[in-house]
GULONU-785044 format. One record per residue (C-alpha): z, y, x negated; residue number from 1. Coordinates in Angstrom, 3 decimals. Layout:
BEGIN
((Z,Y,X),NUM)
...
% end
This chain:
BEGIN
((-21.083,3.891,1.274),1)
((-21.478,2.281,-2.314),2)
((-21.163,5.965,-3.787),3)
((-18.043,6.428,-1.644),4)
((-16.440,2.910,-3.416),5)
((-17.501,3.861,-6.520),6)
((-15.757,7.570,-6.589),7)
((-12.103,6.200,-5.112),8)
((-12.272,3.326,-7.480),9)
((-12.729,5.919,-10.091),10)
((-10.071,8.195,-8.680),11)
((-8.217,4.934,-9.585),12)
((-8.515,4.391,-13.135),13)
((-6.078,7.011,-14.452),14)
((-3.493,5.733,-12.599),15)
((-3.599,2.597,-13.577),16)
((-4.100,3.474,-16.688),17)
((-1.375,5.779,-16.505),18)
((0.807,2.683,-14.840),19)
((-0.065,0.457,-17.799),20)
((0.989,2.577,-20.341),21)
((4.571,3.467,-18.535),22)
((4.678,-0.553,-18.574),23)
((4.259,-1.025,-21.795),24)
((7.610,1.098,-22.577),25)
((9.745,-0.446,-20.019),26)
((8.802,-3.959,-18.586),27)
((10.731,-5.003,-15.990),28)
((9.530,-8.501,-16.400),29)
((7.880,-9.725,-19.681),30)
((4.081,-10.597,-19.733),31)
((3.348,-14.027,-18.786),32)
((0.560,-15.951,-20.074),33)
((-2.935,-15.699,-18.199),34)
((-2.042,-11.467,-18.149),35)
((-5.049,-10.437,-18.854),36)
((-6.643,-12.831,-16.376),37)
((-4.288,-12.045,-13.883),38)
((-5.524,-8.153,-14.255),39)
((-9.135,-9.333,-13.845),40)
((-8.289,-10.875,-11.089),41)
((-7.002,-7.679,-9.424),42)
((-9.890,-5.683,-10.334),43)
((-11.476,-7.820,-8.354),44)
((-9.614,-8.095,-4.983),45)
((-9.319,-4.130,-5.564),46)
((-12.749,-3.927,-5.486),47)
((-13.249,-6.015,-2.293),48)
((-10.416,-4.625,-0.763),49)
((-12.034,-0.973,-0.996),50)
((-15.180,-2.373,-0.494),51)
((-13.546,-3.433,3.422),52)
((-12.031,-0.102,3.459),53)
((-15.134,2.208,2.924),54)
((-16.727,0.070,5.267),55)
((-13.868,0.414,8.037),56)
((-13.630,4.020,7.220),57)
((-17.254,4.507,7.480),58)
((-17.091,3.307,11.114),59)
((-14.051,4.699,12.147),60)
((-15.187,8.064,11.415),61)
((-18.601,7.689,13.225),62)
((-16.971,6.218,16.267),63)
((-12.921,5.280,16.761),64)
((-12.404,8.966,15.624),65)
((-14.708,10.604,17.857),66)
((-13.386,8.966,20.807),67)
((-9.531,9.390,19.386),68)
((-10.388,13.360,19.019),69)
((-11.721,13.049,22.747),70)
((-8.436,11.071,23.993),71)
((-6.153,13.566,26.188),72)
((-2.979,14.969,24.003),73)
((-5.132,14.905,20.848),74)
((-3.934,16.830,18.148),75)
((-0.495,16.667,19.472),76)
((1.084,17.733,15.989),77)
((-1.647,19.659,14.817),78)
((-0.894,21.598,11.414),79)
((-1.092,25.645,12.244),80)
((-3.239,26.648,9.591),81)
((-3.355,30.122,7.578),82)
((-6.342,31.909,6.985),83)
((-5.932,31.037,3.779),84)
((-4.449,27.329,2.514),85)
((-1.459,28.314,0.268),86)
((-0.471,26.300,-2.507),87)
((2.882,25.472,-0.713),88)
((1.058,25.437,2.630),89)
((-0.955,22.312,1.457),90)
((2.352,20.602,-0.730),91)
((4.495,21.184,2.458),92)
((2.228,19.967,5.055),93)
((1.083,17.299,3.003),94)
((4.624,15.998,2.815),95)
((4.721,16.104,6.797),96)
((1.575,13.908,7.251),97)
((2.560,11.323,4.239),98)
((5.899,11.131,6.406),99)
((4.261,10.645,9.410),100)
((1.569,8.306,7.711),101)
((4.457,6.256,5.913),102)
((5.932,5.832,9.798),103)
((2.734,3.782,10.616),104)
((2.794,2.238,7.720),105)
((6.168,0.825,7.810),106)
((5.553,-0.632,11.272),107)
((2.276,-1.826,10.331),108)
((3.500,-3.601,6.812),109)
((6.618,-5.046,9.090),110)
((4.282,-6.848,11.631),111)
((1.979,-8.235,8.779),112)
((5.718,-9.895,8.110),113)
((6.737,-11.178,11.715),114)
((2.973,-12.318,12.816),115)
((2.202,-15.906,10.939),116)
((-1.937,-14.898,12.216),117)
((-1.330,-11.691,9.635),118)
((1.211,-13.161,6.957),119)
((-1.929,-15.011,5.987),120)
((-4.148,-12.335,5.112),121)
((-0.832,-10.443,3.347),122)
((-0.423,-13.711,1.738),123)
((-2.842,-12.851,-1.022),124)
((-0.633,-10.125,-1.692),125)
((2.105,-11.340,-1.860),126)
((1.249,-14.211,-4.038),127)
((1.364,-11.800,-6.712),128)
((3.716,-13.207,-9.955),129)
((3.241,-10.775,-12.210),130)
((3.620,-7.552,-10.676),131)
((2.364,-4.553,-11.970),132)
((0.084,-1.238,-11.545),133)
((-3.115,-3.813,-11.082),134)
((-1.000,-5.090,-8.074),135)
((-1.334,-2.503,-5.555),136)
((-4.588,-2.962,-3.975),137)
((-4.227,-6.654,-4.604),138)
((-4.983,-7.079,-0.658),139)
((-7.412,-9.337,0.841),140)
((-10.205,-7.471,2.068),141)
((-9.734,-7.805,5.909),142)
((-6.955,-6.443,5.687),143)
((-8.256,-2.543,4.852),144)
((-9.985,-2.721,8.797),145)
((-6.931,-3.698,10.434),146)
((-4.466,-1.375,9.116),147)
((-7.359,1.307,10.035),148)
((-6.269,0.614,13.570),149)
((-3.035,0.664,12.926),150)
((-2.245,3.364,10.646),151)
((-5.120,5.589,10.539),152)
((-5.996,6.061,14.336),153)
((-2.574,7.090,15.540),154)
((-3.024,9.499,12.588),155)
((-5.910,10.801,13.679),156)
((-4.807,11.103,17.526),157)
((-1.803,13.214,16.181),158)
((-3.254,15.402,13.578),159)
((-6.288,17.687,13.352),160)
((-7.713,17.111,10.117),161)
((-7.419,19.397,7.138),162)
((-10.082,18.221,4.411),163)
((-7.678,19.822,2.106),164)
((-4.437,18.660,3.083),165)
((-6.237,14.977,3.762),166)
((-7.774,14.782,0.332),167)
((-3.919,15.382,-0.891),168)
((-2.389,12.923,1.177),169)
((-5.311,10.414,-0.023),170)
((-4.565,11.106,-3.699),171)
((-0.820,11.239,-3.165),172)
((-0.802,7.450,-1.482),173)
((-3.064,6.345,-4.476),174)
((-0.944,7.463,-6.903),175)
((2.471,6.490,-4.972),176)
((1.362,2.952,-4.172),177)
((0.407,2.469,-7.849),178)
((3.885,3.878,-9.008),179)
((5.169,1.547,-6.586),180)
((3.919,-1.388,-8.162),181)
((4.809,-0.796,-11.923),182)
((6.370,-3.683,-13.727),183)
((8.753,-0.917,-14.912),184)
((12.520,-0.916,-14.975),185)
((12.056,2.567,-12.947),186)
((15.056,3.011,-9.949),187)
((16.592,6.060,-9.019),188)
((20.198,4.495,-8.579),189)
((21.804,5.837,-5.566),190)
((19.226,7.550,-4.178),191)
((16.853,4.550,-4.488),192)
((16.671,5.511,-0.323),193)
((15.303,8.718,-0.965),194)
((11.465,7.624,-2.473),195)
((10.264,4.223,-3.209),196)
((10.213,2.956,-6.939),197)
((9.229,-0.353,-8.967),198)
((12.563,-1.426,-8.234),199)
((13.010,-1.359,-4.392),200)
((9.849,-2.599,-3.974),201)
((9.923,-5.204,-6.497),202)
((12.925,-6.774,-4.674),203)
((10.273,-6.271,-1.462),204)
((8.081,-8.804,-3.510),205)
((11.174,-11.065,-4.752),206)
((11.008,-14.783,-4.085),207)
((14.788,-14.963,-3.969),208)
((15.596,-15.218,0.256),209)
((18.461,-12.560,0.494),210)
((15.098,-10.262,-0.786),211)
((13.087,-11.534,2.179),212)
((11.705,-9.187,4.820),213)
((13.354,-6.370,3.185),214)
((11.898,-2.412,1.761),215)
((9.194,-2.144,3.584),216)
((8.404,1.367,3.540),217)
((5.552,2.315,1.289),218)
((6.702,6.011,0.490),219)
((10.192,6.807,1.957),220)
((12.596,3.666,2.379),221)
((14.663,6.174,4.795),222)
((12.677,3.989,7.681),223)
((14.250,0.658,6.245),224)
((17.705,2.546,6.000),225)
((17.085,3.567,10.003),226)
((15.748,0.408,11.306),227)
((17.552,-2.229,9.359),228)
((15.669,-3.634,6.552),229)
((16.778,-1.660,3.594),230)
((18.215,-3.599,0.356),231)
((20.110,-1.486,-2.060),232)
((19.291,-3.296,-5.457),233)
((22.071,-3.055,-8.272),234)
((21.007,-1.226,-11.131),235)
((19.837,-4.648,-13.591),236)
((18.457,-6.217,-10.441),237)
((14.096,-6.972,-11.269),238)
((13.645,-10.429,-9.696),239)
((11.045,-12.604,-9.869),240)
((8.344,-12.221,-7.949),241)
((5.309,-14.073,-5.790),242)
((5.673,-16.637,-2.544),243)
((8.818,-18.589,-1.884),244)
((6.905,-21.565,-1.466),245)
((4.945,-21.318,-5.120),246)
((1.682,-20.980,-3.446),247)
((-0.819,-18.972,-5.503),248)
((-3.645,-17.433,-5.009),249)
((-5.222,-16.585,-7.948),250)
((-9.121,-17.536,-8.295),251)
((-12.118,-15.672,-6.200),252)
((-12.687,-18.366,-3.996),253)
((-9.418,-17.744,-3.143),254)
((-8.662,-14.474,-2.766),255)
((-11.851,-14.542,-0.182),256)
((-10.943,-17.809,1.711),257)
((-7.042,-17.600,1.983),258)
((-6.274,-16.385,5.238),259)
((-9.407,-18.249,6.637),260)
((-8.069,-21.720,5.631),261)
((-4.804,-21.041,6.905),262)
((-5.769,-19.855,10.219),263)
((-7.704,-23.339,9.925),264)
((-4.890,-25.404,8.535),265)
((-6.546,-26.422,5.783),266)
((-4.341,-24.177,3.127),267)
% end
């Protein structure tokens, strides 16, 4: 398991560094003091937050998935495969399960919004005020096994896996949820609905409350445009960013405790 963390969080570096370097051309929002703290900081909840998910995924696949596999309609949207795995086979099936993936995801990411028991653990998040590449896996760590249940199961019931196709859609959500997150005046004006940028989800992270519970697709905001929650941002439009209330969360204590002394009332 610790050689598993250790290769994604490597798989990880050049896109942040990558990220960083993009940010240094075109900040969005210009670096506040404690930055470099702040990016130690989401080392470390990156860390812990992989640390969950390797766990989680270590389990799922020895168990959940087994008895998913076993469950009747399995496979429902399984991927015809070619005796041997084009180059376009792999780019356009890939496409279909980071589609279907993103579905989950926007559902999942939605309820974290609407249910006060997981606001709290998004909270940490969330809490974020100086978002950029370092941001994205800025999650507390209980939150990796929960959105195995809800994003990576129904997956799994749907699709046989591909190793090759799920390797791509692995390193294609790394590398889109770090894009994501820039601190980068990056938008794609009118077609901002078409794939997620810095900008729409920035304004997914803004304080300001016409910004609230808005953009929360992770890949393709066409699910906020079909179920109500897309924002179209204006083209100078990089708000501030972190919890309406001011809350942060910003020391290890923490980023561990959070959720656990707010489901206690003592945060």
């Amino acid at each position: 398991m610790l050689t598993d963390l250790v290769f994604v969080l490597a798989l990880l570096v050049p896109f942040a560094l990558t990220g960083l370097l993009v940010e240094a051309f075109c900040l969005a929002q210009a670096r506040q003091r404690g930055y470099i703290q702040n990016l130690v900081f989401n080392l470390l909840c990156t860390i812990l937050f992989f640390a969950g998910d390797t766990a989680a995924g270590t389990l799922f696949s020895f168990y959940l998935a087994r008895m998913i596999r076993a469950l009747p309609g399995a496979g429902l949207l399984a991927l015809p495969t070619p005796n041997r795995l084009t180059l376009l086979y792999v780019v356009v099936a890939t496409a279909l399960w980071i589609a279907a993936t993103d579905f989950f995801c926007y559902w999942w990411h939605r309820l974290q919004h609407t249910s006060a028991w997981l606001w709290a653990l998004h909270e940490v998040h969330h809490s974020e005020e100086q978002l950029n590449v370092t941001s994205a896996y800025r999650h507390h760590w209980l939150e990796a096994p929960f959105k195995t249940v809800a994003v990576v199961a129904p997956i799994t019931y749907l699709f046989v896996p591909i190793p090759a196709i799920a390797a791509s859609v692995f390193l294609a959500g790394l590398g889109l949820t770090c894009f994501a997150h820039l601190n980068a005046r990056i938008g794609f004006g009118p077609l901002n609905w078409m794939l997620l940028t810095p900008q729409m989800h920035r304004i997914h992270h803004s304080r300001q409350s016409r910004h609230r519970d808005r953009n929360f697709a992770f890949v393709l905001p066409l699910w906020d445009v079909l179920f109500g929650t897309y924002y179209h941002p204006n083209p100078t439009e990089y708000p501030a960013t972190g919890l309406a209330s001011g809350e942060r969360v910003e020391t290890t204590w923490q980023s561990i405790a959070w959720p656990f002394l707010r489901w206690s009332g003592r945060a």
